[in-house]
C-alpha positions, 0 to 999 in steps of 0.5 A: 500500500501507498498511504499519505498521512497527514498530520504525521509528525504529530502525536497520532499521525507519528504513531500510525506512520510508524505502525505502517512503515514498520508493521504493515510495510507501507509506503507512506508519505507524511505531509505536515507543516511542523507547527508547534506539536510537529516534532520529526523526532517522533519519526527518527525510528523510520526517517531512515527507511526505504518507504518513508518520505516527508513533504513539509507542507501547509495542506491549505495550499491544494495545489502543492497538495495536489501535486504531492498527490500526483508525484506519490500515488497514494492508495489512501489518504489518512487525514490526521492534520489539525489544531487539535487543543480545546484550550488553545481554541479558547484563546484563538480560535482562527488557526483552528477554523483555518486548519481544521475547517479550510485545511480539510476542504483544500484536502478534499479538493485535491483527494477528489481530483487526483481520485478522478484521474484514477481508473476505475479499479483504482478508484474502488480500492482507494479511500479518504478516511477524516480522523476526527474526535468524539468532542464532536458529540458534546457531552454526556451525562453519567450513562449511555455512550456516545454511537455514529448516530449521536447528533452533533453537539460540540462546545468548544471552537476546536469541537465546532471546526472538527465538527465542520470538517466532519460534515463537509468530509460526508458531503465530499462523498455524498455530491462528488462520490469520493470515497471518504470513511470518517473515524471519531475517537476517544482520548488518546494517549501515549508515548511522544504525546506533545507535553500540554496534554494531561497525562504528558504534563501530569507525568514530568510535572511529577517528575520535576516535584511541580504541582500537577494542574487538575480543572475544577474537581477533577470529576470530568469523565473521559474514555482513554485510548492507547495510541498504538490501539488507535493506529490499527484501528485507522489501518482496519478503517483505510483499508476495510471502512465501507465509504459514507460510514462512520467508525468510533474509535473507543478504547471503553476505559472511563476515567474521572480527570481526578482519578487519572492524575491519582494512577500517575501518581502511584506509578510515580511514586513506585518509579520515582520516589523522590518526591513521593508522595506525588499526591501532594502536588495536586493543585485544583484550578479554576475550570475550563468554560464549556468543559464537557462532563463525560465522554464515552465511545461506543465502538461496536461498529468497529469491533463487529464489522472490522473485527478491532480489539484494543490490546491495550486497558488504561492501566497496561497502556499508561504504565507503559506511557509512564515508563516511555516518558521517563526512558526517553528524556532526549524526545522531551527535554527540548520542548521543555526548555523551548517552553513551547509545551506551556505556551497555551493559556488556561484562562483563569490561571497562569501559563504554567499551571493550566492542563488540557485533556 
């Protein structure tokens, strides 16, 4: 297969090129523009292989879009590229409706004219699929789940211009019969996460003896998702998703915020004794406007028609994140001293003190 990732020098983009590159035995071309969460360093394992290529690009030009297109000959196209940070939404949300939203239709545009330059064999088996979030769902109470049906609902300008880019993706199929899958996952987390998320921040912030930020009463609920999980599940979407469906991608792992923190800090402890224990560096702040209460995918879809399972539960997948982020100072320690990781700003606090999920 030749596959073009999006978006894949970041967080999930990295992970699934590498799972492609060094498990599937893809040739894949990553297009991204390297803005703040883009790190090539989370491609050094594959940057030296036969089928890797790397094309610095901003996807809002279509043309040079369309042109990579022509050069590479993708089978499939896994759009990954976005702003993808409630928090800094919050603050400036222009980057978010000009990637999210402008960024996506200028992908659709130049999928839609290299697939009509296909034949029709090639058309058949080719397939867009648009990585999106469950935030596009907006909130649950305390029961139920969120399913491909649920109607959208989003809270925040990241949610509203996944949401927009959700629905011009359906369009792009339904008018002009491009091929596109659509998958909406729960919170990932993982090894080479960009350190403004909550779990990355919790762990080095516990690691440096600094107070761990949790919103509000930390009751807010998410579903966590181990990335390497979620890569095989878009490898299942690309390759088997039937176009003008829906995925969710779930990894059924419900956490309160607070609760998450309390994991990391019991594995810190064990691991890094020093400042045991880490409990203590807990610091409540005030919460984020729009702050959902639960989430929670339903994945059947993907587990019955794909046959997906994830391999990972939430205390598997984040000892193995800890120890990761603890093994691998040299991904990690120039984002730190760059302080690109704490350039967000949680809107009642101090730049240093706000997390995100």
């Amino acid at each position: 297969m030749r596959i073009v990732v999006t978006g894949g020098a970041g967080f999930i983009g990295s992970a699934l090129a590498r799972h492609l590159i060094k498990e599937i035995g893809a040739d894949v071309l990553v297009i991204d523009n390297l803005t703040y969460a883009g790190n090539m360093a989370s491609l050094v394992s594959v940057e030296q292989s036969s089928n890797f290529r790397f094309l610095r690009a901003d996807i809002c030009e279509t043309d040079r879009i369309i042109q990579a297109l022509s050069a590479f000959r993708p089978d499939k196209i896994i759009h990954l590229a976005a702003e993808s940070h409630v928090d800094r939404s919050i603050i400036g949300a222009s980057d978010f409706v000009r990637t999210n939203i402008v960024g996506t239709f200028s992908m659709l545009e130049a999928a839609r004219q290299y697939w009509n330059g296909l034949v029709a064999e090639e058309q058949a088996s080719f397939r867009f699929v648009h990585v999106s979030t469950d935030e596009v769902y907006g909130s649950l109470s305390e029961t139920g789940l969120f399913h491909e049906a649920t109607p959208y609902d989003p809270s925040s300008p990241y949610s509203a211009s996944k949401a927009a880019s959700d629905h011009l993706a359906l369009a792009w199929h339904r008018t002009y019969g491009l091929p596109v899958v659509i998958s909406n996952c729960s919170n990932n987390y993982g090894p080479y996460q960009f350190p403004e998320k909550l779990i990355p921040l919790t762990i080095l912030n516990a690691l440096h003896g600094r107070p761990l930020p949790v919103y509000g009463e930390g009751r807010n609920v998410r579903d966590w998702l181990y990335v390497d999980d979620h890569a095989r599940a878009l490898v299942l979407v690309a390759t088997q998703g039937v176009p003008g469906r829906k995925y969710n991608v779930g990894g059924r792992n419900e956490r309160r915020n607070i609760d998450v923190v309390h994991c990391i800090c019991a594995l810190m402890d064990e691991r890094r004794p020093q400042h045991a224990p880490h409990s203590r560096l807990i610091h409540f702040v005030s919460d984020r406007p729009g702050h959902d209460a639960r989430y929670a995918i339903d994945a059947s879809r993907l587990e019955t028609e794909l046959k997906w399972r994830a391999l990972d539960d939430f205390e598997s997948g984040l000892s193995k994140t800890v120890d990761w982020f603890l093994d691998n100072d040299w991904w990690w320690l120039s984002i730190e001293e760059s302080g690109s990781s704490r350039e967000r700003i949680g809107l009642l606090e101090q730049v240093n003190t706000c997390v995100s999920l």
